[in-house]
C-alpha positions in Angstrom: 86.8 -16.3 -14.6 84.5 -13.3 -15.2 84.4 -12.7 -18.7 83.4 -8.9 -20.2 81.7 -8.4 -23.7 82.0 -4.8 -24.6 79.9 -3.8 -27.4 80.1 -0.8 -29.2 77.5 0.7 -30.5 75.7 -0.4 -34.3 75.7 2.0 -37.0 74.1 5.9 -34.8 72.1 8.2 -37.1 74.8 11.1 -37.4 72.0 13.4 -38.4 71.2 13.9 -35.0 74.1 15.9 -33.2 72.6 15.5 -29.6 75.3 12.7 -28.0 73.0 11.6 -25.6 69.9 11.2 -27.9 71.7 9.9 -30.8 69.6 7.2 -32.0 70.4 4.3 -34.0 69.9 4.4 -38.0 67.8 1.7 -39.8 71.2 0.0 -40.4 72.0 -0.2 -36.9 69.0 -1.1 -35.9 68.9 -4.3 -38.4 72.7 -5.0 -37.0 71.5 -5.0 -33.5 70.6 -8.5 -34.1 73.6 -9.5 -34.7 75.1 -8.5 -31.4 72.2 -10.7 -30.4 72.7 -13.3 -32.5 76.6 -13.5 -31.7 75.9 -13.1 -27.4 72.9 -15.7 -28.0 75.6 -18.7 -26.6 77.4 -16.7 -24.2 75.7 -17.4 -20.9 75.1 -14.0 -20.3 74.5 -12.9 -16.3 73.9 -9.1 -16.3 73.5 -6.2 -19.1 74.9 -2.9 -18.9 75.2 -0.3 -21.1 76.3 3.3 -21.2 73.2 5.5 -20.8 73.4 7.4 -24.3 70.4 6.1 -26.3 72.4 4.5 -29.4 74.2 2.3 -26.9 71.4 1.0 -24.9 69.5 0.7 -27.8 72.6 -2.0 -29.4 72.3 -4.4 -26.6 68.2 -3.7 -26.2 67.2 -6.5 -28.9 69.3 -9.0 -26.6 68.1 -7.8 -23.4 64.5 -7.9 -24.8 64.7 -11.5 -25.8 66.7 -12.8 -22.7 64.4 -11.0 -20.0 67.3 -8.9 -19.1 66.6 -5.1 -17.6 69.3 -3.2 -18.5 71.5 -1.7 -15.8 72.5 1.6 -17.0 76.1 3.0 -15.3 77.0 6.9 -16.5 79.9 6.1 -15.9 80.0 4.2 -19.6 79.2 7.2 -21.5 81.5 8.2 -24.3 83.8 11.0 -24.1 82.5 14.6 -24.2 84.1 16.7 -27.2 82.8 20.0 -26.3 80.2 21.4 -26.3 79.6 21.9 -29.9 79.6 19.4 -33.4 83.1 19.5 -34.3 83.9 19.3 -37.8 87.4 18.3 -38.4 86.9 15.5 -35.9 89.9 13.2 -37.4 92.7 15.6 -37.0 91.0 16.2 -33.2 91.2 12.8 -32.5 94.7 12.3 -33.7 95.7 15.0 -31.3 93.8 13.1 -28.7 95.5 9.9 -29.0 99.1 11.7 -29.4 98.5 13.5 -25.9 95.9 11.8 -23.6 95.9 14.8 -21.8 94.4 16.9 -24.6 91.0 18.0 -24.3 88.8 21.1 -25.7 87.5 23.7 -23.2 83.9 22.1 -22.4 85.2 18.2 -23.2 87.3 15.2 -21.6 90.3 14.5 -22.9 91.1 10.4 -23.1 92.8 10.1 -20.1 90.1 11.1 -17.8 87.5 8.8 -20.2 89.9 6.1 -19.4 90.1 6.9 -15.9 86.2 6.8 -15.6 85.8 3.7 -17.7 87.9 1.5 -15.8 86.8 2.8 -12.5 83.1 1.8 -13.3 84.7 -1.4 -14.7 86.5 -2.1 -11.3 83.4 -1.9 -9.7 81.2 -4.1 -11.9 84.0 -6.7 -11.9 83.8 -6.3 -8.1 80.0 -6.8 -8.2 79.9 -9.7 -10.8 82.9 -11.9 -10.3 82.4 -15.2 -12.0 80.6 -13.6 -13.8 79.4 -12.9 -18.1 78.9 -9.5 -18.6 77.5 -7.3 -21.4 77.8 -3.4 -21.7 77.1 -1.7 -24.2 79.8 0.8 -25.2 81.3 3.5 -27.6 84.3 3.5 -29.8 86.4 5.9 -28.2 85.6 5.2 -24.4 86.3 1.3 -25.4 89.5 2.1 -27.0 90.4 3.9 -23.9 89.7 0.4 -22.1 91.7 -1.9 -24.5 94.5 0.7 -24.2 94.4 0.2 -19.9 95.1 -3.3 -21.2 97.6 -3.3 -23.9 98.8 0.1 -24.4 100.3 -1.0 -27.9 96.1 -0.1 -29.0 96.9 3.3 -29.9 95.6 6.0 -32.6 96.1 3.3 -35.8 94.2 1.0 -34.3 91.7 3.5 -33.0 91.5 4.5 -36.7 91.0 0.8 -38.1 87.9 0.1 -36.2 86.3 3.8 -36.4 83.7 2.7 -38.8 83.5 -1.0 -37.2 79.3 -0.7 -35.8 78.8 -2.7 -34.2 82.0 -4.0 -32.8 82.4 -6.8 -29.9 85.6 -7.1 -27.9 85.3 -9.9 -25.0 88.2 -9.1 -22.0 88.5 -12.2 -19.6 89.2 -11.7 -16.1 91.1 -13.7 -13.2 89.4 -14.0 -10.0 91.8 -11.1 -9.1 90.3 -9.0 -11.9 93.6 -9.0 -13.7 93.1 -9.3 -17.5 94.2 -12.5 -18.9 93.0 -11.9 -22.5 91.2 -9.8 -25.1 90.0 -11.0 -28.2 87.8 -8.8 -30.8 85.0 -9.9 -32.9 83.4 -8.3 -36.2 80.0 -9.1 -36.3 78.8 -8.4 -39.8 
């Protein structure tokens, strides 16, 4: 069995409006020990994370104290909006999640962050069968991932864990990489 621990991303400082730079804020950074704390039992193998600073900065604090190098995959980047702050950004992503296709002229819409999520996941599955795996992810390319899996996840629950930072959702994996289970974990 090859088990997968996404982690979203702690608390980001939303101050900063570059996506890639976003840092964590002194919240997050006190609740990146508890993604520590909880993957502390796991048997952990390998850490990935997303390349976008707040992401790789979640799962840093356990990488730091397990000896792990992080292996950053582009590929686990979240979604690009456009290429501007959007300000209504609810009522964009409800229009999102009611047509996947949907996107603004310089952004993704969620079916193309879906497609590129499980694509990179398929590989590292591939790579690391047997496996406990860590990467560290974003809200909505994760719920792009647990909607592969169980397409009942849909804009509601989207909604229910948009302020949920950090945010922990294990998927287990058959030696056929066919998901056998998902199970989600608060971790305040």
């Amino acid at each position: 069995m090859t088990k997968v621990f996404f982690v979203r991303h702690a608390e980001p400082n939303y101050n900063n409006h570059n996506d890639t730079l976003r840092e964590l804020s002194p919240q997050g950074m006190a609740d990146r020990k508890l993604v520590t704390k909880f993957l502390s039992d796991k048997h952990i193998d390998i850490v990935i994370s997303s390349p976008f600073k707040r992401a790789m900065d979640t799962v840093a604090d356990f990488a730091e104290k397990t000896g792990f190098t992080i292996e950053i995959i582009d590929a686990f980047r979240e979604r690009k909006v456009d290429s501007c702050w959007i300000d209504n950004f609810s009522e964009f992503t409800k229009r999102q999640w009611s047509d996947f296709t949907y996107k603004l002229s310089d952004g993704e819409c969620l079916k193309e962050v879906q497609n590129r999520n499980i694509s990179a996941l398929e590989v590292v599955l591939k790579k690391y069968q047997g496996k406990n795996i860590v990467i560290g992810s974003h809200g909505t390319a994760l719920s792009t991932v647990i909607n592969y899996y169980d397409k009942s996840f849909g804009y509601n629950d989207f909604e229910h864990i948009k302020h949920v930072m950090p945010w922990i959702v294990e998927f287990d994996f058959d030696e056929n990489a066919n998901c056998t289970g998902i199970n989600k974990y608060r971790v305040k």
